[in-house]
Residue frames relative to the residue before (quaternion, step in Angstrom):
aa qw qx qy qz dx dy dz
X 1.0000 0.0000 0.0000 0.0000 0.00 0.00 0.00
X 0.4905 -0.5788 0.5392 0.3657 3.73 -0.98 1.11
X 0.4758 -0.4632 0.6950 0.2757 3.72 -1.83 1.31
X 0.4326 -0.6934 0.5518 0.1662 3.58 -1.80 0.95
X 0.3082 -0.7386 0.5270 0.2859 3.23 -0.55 1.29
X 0.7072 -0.4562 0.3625 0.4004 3.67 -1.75 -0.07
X 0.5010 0.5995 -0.4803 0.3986 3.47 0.99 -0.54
X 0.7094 0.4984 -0.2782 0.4134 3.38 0.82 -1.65
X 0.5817 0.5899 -0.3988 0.3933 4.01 1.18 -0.07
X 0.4100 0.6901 -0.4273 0.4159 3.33 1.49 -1.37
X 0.9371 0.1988 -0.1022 0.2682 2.98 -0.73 -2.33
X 0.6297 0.5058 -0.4124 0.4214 3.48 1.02 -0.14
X 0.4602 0.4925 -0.6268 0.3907 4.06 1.02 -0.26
X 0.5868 0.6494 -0.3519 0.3317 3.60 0.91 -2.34
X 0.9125 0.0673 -0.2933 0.2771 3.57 0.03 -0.98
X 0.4924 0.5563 -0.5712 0.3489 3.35 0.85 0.66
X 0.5319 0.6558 -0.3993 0.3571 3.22 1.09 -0.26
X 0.5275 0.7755 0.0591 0.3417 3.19 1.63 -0.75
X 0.7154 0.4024 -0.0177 0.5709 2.46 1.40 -1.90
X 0.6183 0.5804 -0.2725 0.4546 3.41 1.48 -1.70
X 0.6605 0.5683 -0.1906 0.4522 3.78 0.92 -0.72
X 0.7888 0.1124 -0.3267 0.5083 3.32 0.76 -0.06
X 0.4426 0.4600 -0.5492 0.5393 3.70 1.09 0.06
X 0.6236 0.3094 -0.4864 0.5281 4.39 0.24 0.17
X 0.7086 0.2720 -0.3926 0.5195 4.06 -0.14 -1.16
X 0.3991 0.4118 -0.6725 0.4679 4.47 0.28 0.17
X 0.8097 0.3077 -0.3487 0.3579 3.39 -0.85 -1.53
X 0.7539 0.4890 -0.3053 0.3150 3.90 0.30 -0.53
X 0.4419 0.6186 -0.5184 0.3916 3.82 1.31 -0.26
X 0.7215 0.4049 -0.4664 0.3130 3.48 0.17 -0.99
X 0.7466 0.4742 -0.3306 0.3293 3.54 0.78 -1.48
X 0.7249 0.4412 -0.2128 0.4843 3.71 1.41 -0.39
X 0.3180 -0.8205 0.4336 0.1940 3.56 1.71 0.10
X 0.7926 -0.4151 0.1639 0.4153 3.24 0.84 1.76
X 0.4934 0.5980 -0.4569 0.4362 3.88 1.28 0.22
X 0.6199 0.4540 -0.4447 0.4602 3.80 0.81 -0.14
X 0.6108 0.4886 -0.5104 0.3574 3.52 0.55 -0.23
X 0.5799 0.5987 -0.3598 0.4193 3.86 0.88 0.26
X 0.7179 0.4538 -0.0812 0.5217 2.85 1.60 -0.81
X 0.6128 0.4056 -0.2871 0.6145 3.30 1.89 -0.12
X 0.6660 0.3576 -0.3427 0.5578 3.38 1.05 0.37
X 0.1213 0.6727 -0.5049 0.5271 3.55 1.00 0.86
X 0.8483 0.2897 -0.0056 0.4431 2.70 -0.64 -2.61
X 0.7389 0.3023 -0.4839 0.3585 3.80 -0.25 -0.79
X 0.4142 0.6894 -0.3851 0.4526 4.08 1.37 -0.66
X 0.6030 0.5491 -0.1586 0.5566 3.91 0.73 -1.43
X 0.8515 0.2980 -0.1765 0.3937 3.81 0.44 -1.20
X 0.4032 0.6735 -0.3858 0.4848 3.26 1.86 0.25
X 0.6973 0.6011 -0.1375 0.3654 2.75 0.79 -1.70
X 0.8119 0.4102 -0.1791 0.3749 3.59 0.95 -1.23
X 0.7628 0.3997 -0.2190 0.4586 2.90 1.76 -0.03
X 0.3282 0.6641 -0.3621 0.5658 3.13 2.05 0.82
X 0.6275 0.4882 -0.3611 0.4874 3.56 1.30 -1.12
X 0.7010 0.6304 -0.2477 0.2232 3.33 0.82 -1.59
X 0.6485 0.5501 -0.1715 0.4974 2.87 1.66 -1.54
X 0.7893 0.2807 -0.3077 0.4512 3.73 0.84 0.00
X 0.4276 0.5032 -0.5042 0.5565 3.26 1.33 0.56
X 0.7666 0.3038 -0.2982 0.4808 4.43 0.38 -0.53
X 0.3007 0.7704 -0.5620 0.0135 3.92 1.31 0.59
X 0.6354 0.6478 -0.3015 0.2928 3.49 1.06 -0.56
X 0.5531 0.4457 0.0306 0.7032 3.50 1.83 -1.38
X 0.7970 -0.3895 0.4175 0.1966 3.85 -0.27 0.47
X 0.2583 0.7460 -0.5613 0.2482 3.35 0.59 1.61
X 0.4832 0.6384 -0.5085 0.3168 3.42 1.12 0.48
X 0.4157 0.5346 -0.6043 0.4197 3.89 0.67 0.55
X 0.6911 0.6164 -0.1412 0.3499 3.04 0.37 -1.85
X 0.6120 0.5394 -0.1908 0.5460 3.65 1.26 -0.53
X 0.6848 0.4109 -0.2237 0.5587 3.23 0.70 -1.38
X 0.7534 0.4061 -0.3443 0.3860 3.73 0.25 -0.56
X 0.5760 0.4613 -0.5065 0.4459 3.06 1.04 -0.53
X 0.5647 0.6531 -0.3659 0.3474 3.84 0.62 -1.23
X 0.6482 0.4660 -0.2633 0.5416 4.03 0.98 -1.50
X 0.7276 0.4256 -0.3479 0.4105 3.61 0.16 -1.16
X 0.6148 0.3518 -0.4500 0.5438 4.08 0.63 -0.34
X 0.7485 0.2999 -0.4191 0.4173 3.75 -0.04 -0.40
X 0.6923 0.2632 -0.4512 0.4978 4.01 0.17 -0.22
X 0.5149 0.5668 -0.4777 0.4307 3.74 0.78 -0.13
X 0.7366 0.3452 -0.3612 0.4559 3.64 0.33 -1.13
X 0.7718 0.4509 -0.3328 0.3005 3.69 0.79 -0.79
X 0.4096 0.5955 -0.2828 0.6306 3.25 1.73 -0.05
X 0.7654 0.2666 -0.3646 0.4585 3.69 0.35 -0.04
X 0.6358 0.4574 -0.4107 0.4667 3.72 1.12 -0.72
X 0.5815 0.5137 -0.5059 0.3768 3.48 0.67 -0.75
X 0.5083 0.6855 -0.3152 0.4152 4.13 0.90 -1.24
X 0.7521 0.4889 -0.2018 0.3932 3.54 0.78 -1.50
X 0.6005 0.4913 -0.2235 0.5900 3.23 1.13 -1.78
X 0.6910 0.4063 -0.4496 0.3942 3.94 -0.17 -0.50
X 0.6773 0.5349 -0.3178 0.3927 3.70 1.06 -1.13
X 0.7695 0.2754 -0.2777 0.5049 3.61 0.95 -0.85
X 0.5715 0.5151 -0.5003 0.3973 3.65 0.48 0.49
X 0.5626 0.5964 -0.3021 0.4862 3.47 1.79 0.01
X 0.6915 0.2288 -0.2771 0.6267 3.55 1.28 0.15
């Protein structure tokens, strides 16, 4: 089996980070009635961010992880939060 390069650490920390975050802000919409999805868009908003900085601090050395995650985490982030909303207001 091929040895994992760092790139392959980047996007797999990013999307488990991801993943662990909405399987927690899922189980919490009901008990917070859709107030964690503000708070899960904080944090995935925050992980854009740190990997926008990162990626232009490593332009010289391989900022195309750091790009790409930042790119995945806003789209399963945003669709991970509307889905959060839409489940909360179909619940009143």
């Amino acid at each position: 089996m091929a040895e994992p390069t760092p790139n392959n650490h980047i996007l797999r920390n990013n999307l488990l980070g991801v993943l662990i975050g909405a399987v927690l802000a899922g189980s919490l919409a009901h008990v917070t009635e859709g107030g964690i999805a503000f708070v899960f868009a904080l944090a995935y908003g925050l992980q854009v961010l740190v990997n926008l900085i990162l990626g232009f601090a490593h332009l010289k050395k391989g900022a195309a992880p750091y790009f790409l995650s930042a790119l995945l985490v806003l789209l399963i982030g945003f669709g991970a939060c509307s889905a959060m909303v839409m489940m909360t207001l179909r619940i009143h």
